[in-house]
Every structure is written in C-alpha cells, then in structure tokens.
PDB file as gemmi writes it, atoms N, CA and C in Angstrom:
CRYST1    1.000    1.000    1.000  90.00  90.00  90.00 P 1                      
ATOM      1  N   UNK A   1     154.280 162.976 128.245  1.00  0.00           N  
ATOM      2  CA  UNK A   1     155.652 162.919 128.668  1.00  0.00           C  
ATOM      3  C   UNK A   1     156.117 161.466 128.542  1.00  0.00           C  
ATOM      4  N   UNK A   2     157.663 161.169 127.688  1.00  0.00           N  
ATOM      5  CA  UNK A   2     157.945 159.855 127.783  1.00  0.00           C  
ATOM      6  C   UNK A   2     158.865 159.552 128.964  1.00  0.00           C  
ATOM      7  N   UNK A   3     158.448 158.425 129.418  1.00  0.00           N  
ATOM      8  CA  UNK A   3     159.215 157.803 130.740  1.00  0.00           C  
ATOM      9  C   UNK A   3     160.678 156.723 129.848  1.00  0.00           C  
ATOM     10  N   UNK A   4     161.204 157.067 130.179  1.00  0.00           N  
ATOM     11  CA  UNK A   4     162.641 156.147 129.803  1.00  0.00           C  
ATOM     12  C   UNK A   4     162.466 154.954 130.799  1.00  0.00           C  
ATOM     13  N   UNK A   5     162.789 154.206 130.480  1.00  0.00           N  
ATOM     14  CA  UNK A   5     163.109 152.971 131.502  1.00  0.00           C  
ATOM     15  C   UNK A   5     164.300 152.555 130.647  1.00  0.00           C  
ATOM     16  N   UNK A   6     165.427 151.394 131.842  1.00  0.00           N  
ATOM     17  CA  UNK A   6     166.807 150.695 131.527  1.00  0.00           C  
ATOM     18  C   UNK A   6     166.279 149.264 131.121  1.00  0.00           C  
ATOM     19  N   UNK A   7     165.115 148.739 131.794  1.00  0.00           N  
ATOM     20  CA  UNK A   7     164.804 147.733 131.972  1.00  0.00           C  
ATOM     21  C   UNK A   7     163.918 146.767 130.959  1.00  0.00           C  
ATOM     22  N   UNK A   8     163.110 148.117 130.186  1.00  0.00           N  
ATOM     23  CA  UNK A   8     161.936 147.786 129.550  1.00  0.00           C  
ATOM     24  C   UNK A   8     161.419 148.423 127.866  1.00  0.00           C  
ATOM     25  N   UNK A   9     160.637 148.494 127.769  1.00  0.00           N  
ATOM     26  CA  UNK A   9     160.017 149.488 126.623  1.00  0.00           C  
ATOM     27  C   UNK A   9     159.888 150.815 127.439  1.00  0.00           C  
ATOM     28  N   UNK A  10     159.674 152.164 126.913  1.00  0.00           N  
ATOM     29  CA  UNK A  10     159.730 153.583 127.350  1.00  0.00           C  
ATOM     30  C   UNK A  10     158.031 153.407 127.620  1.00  0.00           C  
ATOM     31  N   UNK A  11     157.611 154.497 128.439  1.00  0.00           N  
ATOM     32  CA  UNK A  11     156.402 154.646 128.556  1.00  0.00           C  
ATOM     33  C   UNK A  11     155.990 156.092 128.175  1.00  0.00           C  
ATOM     34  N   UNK A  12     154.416 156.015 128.549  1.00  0.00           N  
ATOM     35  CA  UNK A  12     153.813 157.683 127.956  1.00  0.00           C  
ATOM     36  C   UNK A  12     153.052 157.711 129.187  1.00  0.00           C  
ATOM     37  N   UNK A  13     153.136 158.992 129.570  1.00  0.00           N  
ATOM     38  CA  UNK A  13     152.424 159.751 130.837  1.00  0.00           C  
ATOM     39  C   UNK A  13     151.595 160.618 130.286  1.00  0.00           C  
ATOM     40  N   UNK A  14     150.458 160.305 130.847  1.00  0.00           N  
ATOM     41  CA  UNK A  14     149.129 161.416 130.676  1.00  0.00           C  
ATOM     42  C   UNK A  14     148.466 161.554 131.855  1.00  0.00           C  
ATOM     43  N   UNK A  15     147.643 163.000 131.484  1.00  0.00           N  
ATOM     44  CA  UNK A  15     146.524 162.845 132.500  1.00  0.00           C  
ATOM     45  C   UNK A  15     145.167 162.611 132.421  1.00  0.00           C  
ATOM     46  N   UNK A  16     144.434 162.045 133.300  1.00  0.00           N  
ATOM     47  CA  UNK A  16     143.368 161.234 132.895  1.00  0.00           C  
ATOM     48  C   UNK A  16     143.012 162.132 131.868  1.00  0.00           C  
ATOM     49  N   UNK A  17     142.476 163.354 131.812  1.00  0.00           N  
ATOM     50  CA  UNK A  17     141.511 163.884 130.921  1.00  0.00           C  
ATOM     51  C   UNK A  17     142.019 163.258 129.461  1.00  0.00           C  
ATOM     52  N   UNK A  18     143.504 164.143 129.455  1.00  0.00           N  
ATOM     53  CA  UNK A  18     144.328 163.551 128.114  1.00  0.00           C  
ATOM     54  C   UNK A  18     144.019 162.033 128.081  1.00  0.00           C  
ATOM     55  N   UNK A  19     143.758 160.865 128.503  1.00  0.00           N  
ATOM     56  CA  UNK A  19     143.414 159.427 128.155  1.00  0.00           C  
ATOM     57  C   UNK A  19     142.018 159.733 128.080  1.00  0.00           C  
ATOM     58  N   UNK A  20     140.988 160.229 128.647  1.00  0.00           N  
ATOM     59  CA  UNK A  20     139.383 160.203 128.475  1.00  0.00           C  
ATOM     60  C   UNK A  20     139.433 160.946 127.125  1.00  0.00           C  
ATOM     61  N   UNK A  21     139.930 162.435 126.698  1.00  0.00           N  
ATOM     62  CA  UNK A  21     139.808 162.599 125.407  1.00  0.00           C  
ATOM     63  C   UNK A  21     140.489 161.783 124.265  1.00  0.00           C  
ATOM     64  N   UNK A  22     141.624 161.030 124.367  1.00  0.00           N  
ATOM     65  CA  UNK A  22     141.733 160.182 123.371  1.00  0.00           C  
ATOM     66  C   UNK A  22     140.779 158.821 122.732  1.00  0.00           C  
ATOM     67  N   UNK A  23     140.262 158.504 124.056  1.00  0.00           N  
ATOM     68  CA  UNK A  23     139.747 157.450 124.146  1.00  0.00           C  
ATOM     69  C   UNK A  23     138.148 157.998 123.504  1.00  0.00           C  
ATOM     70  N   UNK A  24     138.137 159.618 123.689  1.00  0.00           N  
ATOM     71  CA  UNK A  24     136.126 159.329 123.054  1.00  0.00           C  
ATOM     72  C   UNK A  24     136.419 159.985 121.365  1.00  0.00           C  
ATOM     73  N   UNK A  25     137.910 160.705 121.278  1.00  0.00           N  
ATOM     74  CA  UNK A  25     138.098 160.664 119.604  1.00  0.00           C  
ATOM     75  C   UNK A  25     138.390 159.327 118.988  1.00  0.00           C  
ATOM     76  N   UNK A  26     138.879 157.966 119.524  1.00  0.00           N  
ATOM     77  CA  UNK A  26     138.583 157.051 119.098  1.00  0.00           C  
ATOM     78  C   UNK A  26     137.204 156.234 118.715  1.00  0.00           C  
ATOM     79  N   UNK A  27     136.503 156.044 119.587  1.00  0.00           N  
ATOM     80  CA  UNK A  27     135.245 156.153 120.010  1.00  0.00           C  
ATOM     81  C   UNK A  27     134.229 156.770 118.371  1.00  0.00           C  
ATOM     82  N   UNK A  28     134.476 157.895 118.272  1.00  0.00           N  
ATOM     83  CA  UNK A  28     134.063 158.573 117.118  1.00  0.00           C  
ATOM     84  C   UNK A  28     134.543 158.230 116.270  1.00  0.00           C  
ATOM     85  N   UNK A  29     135.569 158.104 116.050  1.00  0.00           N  
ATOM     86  CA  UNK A  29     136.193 157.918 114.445  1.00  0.00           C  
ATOM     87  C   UNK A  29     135.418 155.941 114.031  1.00  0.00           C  
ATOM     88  N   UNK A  30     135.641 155.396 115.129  1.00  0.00           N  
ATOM     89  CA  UNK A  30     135.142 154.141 114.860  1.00  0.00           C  
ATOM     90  C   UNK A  30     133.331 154.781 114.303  1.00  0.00           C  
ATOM     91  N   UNK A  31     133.011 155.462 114.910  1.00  0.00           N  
ATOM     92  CA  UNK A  31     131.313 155.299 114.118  1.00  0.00           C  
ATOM     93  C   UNK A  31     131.530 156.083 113.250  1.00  0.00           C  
ATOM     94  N   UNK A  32     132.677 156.818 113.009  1.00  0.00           N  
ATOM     95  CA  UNK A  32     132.543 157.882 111.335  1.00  0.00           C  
ATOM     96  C   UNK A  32     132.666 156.879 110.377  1.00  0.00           C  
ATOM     97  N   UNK A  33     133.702 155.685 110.872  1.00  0.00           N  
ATOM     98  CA  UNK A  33     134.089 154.668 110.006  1.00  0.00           C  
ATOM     99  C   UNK A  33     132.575 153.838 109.612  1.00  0.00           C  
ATOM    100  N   UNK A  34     132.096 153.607 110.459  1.00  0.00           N  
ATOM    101  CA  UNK A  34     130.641 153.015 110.383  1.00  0.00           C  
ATOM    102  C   UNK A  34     129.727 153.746 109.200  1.00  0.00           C  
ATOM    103  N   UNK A  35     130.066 155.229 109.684  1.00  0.00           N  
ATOM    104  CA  UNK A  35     129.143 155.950 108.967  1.00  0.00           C  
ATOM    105  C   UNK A  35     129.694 155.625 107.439  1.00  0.00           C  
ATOM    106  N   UNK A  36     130.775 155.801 107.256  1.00  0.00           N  
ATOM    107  CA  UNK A  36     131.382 155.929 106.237  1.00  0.00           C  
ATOM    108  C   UNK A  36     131.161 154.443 105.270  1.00  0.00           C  
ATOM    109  N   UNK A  37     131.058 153.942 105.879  1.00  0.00           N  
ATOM    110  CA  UNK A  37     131.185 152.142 105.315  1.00  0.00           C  
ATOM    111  C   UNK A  37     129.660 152.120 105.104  1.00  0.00           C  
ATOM    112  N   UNK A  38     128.719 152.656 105.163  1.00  0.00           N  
ATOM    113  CA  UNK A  38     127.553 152.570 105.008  1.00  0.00           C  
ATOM    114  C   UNK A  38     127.240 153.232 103.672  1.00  0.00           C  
ATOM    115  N   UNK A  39     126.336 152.657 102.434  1.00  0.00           N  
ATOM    116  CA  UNK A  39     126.005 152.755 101.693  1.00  0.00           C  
ATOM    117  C   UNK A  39     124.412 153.383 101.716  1.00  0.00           C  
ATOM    118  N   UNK A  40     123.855 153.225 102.405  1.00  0.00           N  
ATOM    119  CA  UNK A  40     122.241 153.646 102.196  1.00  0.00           C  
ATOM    120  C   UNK A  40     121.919 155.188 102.853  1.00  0.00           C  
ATOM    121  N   UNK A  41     122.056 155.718 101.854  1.00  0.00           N  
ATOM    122  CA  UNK A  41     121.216 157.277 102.233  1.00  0.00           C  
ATOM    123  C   UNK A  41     122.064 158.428 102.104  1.00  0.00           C  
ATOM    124  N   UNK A  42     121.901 159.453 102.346  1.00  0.00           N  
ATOM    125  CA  UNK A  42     122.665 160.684 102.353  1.00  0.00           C  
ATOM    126  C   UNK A  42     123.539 160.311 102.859  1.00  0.00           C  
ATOM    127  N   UNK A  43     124.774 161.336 103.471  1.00  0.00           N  
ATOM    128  CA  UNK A  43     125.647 161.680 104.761  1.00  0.00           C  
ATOM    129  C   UNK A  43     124.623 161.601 105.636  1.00  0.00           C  
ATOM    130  N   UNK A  44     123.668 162.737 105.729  1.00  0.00           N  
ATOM    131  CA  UNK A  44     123.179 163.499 106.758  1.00  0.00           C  
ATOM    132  C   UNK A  44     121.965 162.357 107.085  1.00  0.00           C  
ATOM    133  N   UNK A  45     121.480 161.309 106.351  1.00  0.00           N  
ATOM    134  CA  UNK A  45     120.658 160.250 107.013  1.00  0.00           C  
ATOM    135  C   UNK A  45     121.601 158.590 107.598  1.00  0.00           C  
ATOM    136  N   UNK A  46     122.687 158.741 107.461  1.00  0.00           N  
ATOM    137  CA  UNK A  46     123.272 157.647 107.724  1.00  0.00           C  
ATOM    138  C   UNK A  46     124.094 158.280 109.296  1.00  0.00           C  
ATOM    139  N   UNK A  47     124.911 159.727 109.343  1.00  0.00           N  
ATOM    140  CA  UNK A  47     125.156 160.583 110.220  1.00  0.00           C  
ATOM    141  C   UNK A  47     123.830 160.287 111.231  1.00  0.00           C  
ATOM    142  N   UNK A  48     122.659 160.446 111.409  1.00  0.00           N  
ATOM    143  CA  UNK A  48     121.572 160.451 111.784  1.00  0.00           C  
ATOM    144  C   UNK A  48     121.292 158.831 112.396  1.00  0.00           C  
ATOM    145  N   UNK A  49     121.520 158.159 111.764  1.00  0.00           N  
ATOM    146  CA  UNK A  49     121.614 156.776 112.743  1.00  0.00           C  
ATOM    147  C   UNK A  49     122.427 156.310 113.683  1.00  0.00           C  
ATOM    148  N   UNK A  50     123.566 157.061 113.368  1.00  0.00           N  
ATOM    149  CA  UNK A  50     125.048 157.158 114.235  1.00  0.00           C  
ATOM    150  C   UNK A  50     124.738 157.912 115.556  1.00  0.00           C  
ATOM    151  N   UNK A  51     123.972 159.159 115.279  1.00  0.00           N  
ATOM    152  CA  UNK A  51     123.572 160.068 115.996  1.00  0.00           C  
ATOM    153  C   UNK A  51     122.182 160.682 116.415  1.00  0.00           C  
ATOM    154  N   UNK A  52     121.532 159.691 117.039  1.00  0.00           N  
ATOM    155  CA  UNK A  52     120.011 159.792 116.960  1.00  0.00           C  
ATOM    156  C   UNK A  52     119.693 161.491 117.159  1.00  0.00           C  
ATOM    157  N   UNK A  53     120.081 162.213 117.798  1.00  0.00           N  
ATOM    158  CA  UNK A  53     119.514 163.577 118.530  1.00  0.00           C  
ATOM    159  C   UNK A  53     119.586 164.381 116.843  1.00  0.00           C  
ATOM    160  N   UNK A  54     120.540 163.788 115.665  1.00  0.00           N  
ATOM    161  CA  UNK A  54     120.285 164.553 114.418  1.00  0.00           C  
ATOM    162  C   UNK A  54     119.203 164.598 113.334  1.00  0.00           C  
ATOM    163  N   UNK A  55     118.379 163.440 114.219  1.00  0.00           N  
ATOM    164  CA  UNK A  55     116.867 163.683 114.290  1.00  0.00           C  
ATOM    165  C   UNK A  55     116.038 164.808 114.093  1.00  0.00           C  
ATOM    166  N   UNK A  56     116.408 165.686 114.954  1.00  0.00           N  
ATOM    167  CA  UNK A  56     115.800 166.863 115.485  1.00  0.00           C  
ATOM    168  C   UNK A  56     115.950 167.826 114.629  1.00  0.00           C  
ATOM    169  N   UNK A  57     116.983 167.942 113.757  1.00  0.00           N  
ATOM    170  CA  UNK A  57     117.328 168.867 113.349  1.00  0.00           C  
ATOM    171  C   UNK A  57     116.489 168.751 111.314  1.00  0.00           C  
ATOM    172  N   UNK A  58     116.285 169.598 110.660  1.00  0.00           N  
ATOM    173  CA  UNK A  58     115.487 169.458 109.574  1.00  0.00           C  
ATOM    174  C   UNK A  58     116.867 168.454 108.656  1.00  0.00           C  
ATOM    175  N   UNK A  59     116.164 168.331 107.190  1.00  0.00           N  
ATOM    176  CA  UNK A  59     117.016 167.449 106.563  1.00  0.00           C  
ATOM    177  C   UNK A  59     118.260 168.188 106.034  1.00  0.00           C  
ATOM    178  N   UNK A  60     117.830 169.970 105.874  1.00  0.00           N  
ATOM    179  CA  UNK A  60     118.997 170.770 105.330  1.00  0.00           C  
ATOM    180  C   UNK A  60     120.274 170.702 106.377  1.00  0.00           C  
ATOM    181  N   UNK A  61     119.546 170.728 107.456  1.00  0.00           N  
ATOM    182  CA  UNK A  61     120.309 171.097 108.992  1.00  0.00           C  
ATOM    183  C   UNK A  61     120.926 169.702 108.685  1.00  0.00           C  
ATOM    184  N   UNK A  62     120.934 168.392 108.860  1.00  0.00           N  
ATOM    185  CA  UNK A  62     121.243 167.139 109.244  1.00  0.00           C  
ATOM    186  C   UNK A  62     122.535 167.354 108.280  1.00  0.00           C  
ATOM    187  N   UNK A  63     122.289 167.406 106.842  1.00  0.00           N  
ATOM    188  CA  UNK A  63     123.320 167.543 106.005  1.00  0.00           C  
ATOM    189  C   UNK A  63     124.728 168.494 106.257  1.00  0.00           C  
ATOM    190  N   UNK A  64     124.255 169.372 106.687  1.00  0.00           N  
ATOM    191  CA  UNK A  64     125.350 170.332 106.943  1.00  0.00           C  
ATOM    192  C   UNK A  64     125.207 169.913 108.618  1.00  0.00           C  
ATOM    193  N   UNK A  65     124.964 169.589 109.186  1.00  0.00           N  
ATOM    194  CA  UNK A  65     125.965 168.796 110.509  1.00  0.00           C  
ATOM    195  C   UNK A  65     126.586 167.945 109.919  1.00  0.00           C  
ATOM    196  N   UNK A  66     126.173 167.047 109.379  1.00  0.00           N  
ATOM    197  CA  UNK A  66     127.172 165.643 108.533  1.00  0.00           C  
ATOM    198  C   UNK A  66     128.590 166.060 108.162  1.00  0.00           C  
ATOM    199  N   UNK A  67     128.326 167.079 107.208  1.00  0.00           N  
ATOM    200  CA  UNK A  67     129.717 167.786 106.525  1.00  0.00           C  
ATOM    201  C   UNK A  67     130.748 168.522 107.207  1.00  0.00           C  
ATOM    202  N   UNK A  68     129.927 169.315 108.314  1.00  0.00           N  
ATOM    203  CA  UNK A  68     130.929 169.884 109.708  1.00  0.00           C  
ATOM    204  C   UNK A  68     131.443 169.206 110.453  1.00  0.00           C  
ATOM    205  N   UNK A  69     130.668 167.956 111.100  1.00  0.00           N  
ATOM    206  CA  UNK A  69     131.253 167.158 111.936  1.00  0.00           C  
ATOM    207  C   UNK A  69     132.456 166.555 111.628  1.00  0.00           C  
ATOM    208  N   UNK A  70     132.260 165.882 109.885  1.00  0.00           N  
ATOM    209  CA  UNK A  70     133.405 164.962 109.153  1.00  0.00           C  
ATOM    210  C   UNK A  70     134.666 166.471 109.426  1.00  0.00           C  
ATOM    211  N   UNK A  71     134.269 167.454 108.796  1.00  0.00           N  
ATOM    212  CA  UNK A  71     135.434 168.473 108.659  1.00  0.00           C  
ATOM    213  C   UNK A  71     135.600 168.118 109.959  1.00  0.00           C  
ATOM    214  N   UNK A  72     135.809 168.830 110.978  1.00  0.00           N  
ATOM    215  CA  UNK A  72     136.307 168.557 112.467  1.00  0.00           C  
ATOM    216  C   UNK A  72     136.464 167.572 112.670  1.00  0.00           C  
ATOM    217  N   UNK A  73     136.149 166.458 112.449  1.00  0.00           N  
ATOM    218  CA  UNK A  73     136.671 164.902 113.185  1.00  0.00           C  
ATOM    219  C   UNK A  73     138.012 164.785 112.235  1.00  0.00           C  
ATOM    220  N   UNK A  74     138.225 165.470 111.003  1.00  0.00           N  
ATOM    221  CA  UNK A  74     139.431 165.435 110.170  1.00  0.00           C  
ATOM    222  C   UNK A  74     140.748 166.193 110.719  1.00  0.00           C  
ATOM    223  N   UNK A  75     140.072 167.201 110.864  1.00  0.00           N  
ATOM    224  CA  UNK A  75     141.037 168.161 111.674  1.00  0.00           C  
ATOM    225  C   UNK A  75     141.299 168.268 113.020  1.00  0.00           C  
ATOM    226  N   UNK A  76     140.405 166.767 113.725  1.00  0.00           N  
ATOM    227  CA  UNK A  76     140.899 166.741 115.100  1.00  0.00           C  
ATOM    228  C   UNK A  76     141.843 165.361 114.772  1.00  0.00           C  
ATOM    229  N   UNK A  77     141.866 164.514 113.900  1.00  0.00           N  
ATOM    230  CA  UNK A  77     142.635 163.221 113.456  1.00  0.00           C  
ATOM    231  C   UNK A  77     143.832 163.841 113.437  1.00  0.00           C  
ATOM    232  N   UNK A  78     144.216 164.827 112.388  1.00  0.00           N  
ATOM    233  CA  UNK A  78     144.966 165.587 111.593  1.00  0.00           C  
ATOM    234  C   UNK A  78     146.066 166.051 112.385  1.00  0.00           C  
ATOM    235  N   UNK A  79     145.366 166.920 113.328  1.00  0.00           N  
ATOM    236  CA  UNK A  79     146.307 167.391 114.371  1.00  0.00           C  
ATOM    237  C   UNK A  79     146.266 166.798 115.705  1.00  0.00           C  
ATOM    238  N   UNK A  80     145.529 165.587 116.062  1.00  0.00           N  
ATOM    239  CA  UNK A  80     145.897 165.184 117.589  1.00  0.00           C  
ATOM    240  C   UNK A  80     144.835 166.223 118.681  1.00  0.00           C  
ATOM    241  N   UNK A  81     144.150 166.878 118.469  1.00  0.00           N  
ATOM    242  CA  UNK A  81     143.305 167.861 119.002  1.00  0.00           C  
ATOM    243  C   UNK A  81     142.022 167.529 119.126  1.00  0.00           C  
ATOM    244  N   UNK A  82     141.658 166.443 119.952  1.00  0.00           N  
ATOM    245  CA  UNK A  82     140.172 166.428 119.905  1.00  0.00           C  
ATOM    246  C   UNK A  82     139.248 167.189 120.389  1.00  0.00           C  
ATOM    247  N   UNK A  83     139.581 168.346 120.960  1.00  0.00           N  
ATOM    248  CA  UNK A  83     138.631 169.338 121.547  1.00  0.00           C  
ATOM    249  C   UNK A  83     138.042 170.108 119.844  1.00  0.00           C  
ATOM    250  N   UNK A  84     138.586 169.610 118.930  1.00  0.00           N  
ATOM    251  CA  UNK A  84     138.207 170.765 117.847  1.00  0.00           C  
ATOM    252  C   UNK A  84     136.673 169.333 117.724  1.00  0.00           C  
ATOM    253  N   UNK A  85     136.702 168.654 117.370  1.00  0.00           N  
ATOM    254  CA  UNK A  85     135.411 167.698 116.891  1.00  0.00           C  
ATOM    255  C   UNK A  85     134.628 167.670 118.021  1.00  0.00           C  
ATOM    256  N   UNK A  86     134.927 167.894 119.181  1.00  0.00           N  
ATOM    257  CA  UNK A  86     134.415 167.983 120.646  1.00  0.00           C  
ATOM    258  C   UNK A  86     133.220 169.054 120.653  1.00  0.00           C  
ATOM    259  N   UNK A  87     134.096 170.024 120.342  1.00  0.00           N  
ATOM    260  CA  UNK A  87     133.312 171.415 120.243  1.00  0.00           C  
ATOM    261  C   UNK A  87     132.550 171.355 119.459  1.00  0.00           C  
ATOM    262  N   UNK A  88     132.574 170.418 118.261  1.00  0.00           N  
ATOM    263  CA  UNK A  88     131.374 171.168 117.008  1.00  0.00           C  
ATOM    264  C   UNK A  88     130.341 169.863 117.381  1.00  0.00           C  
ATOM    265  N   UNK A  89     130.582 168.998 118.047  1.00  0.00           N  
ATOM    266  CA  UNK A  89     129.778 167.823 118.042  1.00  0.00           C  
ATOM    267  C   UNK A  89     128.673 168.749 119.418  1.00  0.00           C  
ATOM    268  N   UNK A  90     129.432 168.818 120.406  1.00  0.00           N  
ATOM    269  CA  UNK A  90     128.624 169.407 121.377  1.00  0.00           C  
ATOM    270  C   UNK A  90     127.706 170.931 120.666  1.00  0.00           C  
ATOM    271  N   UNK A  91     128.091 171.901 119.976  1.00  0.00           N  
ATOM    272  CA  UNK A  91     127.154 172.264 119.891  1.00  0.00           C  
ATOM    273  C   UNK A  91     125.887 172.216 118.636  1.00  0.00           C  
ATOM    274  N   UNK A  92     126.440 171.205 117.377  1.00  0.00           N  
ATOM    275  CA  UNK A  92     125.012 171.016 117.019  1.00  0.00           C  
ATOM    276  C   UNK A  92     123.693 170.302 117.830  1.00  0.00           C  
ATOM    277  N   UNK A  93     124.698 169.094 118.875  1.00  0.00           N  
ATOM    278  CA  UNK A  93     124.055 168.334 119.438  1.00  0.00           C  
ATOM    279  C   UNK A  93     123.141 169.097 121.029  1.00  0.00           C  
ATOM    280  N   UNK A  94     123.523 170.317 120.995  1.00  0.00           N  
ATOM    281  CA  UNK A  94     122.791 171.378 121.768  1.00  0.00           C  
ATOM    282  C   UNK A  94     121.861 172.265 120.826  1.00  0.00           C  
ATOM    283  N   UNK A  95     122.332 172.166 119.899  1.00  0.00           N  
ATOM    284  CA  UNK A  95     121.368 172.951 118.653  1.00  0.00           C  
ATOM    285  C   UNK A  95     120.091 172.090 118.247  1.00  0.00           C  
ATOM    286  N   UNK A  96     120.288 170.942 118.568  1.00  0.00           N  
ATOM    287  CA  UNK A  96     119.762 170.109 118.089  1.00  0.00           C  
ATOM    288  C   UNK A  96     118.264 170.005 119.121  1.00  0.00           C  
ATOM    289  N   UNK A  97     119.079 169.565 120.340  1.00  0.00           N  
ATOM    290  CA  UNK A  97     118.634 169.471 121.831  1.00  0.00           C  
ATOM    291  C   UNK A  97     117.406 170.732 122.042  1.00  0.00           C  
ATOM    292  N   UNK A  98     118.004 172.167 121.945  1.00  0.00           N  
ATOM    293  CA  UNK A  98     117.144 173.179 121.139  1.00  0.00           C  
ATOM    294  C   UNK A  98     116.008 173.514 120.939  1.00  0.00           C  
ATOM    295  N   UNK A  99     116.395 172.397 119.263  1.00  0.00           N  
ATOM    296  CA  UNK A  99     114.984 172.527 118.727  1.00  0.00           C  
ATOM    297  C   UNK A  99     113.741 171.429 118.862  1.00  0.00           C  
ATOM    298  N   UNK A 100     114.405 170.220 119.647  1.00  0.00           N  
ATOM    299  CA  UNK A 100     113.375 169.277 119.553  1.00  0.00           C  
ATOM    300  C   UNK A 100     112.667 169.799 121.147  1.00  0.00           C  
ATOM    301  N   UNK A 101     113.493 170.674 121.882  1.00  0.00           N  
ATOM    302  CA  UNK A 101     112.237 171.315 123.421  1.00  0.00           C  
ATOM    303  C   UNK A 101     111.644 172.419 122.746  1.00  0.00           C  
ATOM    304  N   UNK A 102     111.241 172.840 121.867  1.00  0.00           N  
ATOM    305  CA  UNK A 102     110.873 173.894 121.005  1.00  0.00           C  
ATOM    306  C   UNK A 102     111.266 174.967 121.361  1.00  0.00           C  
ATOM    307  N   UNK A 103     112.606 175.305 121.351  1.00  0.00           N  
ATOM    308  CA  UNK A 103     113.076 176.736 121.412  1.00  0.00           C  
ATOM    309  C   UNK A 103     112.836 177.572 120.467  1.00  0.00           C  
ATOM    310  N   UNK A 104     113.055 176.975 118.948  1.00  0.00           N  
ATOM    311  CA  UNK A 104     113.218 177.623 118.082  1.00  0.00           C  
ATOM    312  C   UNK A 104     112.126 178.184 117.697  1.00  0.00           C  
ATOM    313  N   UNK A 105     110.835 178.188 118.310  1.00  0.00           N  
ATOM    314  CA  UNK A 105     109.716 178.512 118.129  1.00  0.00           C  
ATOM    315  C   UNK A 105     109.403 179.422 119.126  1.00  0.00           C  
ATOM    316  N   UNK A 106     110.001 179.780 120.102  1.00  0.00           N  
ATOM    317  CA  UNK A 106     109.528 180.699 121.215  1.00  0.00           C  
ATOM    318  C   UNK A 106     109.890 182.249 120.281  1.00  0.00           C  
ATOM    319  N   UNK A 107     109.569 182.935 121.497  1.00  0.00           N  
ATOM    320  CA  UNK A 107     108.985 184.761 120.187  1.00  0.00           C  
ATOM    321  C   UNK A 107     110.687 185.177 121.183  1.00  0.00           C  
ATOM    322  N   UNK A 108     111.660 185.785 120.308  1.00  0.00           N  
ATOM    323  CA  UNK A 108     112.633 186.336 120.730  1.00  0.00           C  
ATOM    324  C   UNK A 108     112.578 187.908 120.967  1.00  0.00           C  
ATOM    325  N   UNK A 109     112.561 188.400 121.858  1.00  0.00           N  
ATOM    326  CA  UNK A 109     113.608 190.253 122.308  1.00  0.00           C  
ATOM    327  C   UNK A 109     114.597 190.205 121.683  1.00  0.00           C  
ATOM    328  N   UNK A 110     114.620 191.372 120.647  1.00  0.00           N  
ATOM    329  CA  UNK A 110     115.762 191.814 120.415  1.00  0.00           C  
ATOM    330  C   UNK A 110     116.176 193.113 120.850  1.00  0.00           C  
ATOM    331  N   UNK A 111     117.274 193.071 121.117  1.00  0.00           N  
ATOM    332  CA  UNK A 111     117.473 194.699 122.167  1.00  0.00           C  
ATOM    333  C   UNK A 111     118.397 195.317 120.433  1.00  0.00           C  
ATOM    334  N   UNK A 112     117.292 196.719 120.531  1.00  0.00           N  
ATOM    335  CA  UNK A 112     117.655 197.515 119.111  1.00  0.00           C  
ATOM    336  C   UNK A 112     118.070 198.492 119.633  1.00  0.00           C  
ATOM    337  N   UNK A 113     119.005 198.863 120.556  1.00  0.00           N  
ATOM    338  CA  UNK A 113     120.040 199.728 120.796  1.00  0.00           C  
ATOM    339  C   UNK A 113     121.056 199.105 121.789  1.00  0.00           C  
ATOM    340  N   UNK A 114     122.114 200.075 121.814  1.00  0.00           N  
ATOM    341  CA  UNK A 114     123.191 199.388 122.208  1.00  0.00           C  
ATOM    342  C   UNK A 114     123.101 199.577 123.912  1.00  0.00           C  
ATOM    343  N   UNK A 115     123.475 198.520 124.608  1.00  0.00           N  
ATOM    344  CA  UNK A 115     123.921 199.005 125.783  1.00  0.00           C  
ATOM    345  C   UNK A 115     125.264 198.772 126.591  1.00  0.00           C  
ATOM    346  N   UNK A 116     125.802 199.744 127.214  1.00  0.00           N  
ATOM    347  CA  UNK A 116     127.018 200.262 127.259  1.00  0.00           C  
ATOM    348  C   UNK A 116     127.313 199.533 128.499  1.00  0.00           C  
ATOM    349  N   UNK A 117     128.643 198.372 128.459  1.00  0.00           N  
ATOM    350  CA  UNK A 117     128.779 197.739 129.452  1.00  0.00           C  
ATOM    351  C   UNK A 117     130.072 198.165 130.369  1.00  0.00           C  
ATOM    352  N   UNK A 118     130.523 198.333 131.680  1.00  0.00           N  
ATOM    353  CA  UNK A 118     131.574 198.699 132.105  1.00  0.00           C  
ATOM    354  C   UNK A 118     132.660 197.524 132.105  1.00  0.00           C  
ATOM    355  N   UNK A 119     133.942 197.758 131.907  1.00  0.00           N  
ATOM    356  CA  UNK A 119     134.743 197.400 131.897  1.00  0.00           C  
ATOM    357  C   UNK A 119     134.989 196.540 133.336  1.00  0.00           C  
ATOM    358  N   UNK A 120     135.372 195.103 133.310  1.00  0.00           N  
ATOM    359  CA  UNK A 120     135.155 194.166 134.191  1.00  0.00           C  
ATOM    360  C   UNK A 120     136.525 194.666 135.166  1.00  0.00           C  
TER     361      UNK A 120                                                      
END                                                                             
C-alpha cells in the first residue's frame, strides 16, 4: 500500500512477512548471480557450492535441481512472487535432506487397493 505524504517522498507499507520474503528473494538472486558468474563446472556443481545440502542428491538429481531452481527463481523475479522459488527450493532441499538420512533406501508399503475415505 502507498502512503502519500504533503511533506515528503510517498511511502510503501508492508507486512513484515511481505519485507522477510522480499528480502530472502533478494538474498537468492544475489547467489544465482554468483552462481551464474562462475565459470568452473556444470550448473548442477557450481549450484552445489551455493547450496551445500545439493550434495546429497546424485549428479543427475543436482543437474535437474540446478535447472528447476533457475526456472522458479525466474518466474519468481518475473512476477514479484517469491513463494514460487520458495516452494521448489524447500522441497528439493527436503528431497535432498531425505536422502542423505537414508530414506530413500528404507523398504516402502504400497497399499494395492483403494481405500474409501469419508467426506470431511
């Protein structure tokens, strides 16, 4: 919301969250820029120094986080929306999180019929 003033320059009203999310899509774009300005290695190994926990993830995986993240940090620039780069950062970086406690190795249940849930 802009504040008019008689006296001064106009101002902008937010609420904290709205200033904490601007402030950590800045935050990011400065290390995409990093990433980006960096010459040595893949995406997905230079992404990986930016982002230690992309470690965890194999070299196919690292690459295609690299390429998703850039897409979403574009399309959160793009439109002013940082919950879109928010979201994909948080969950490779839970995907990630995952596989380095060895989830991805535990024996999964799969339920092979349907079960019928009631209406909330």
């Amino acid at each position: 919301m802009d504040v008019t003033r008689r006296d001064g320059e106009d101002l902008v009203l937010m609420t904290k969250r709205e200033a904490a999310a601007r402030e950590r899509l800045l935050e990011l774009a400065a290390q995409l820029i990093a990433v980006s300005t960096d010459d040595r290695g893949t995406l997905g190994a230079r992404m990986a120094r930016a982002f230690p926990w992309m470690l965890a993830l194999s070299p196919t995986a690292r690459e295609t986080c690299a390429t998703e993240l850039l897409e979403a940090a574009r399309a959160s620039f793009g439109t002013g929306q940082s919950h879109l780069v928010a979201a994909e950062m948080t969950a490779w970086r839970e995907t990630a999180t995952a596989i380095a406690a060895g989830l991805d190795q535990a024996p999964v249940d799969w339920i092979d019929y349907e079960v019928e849930v009631e209406r909330p």
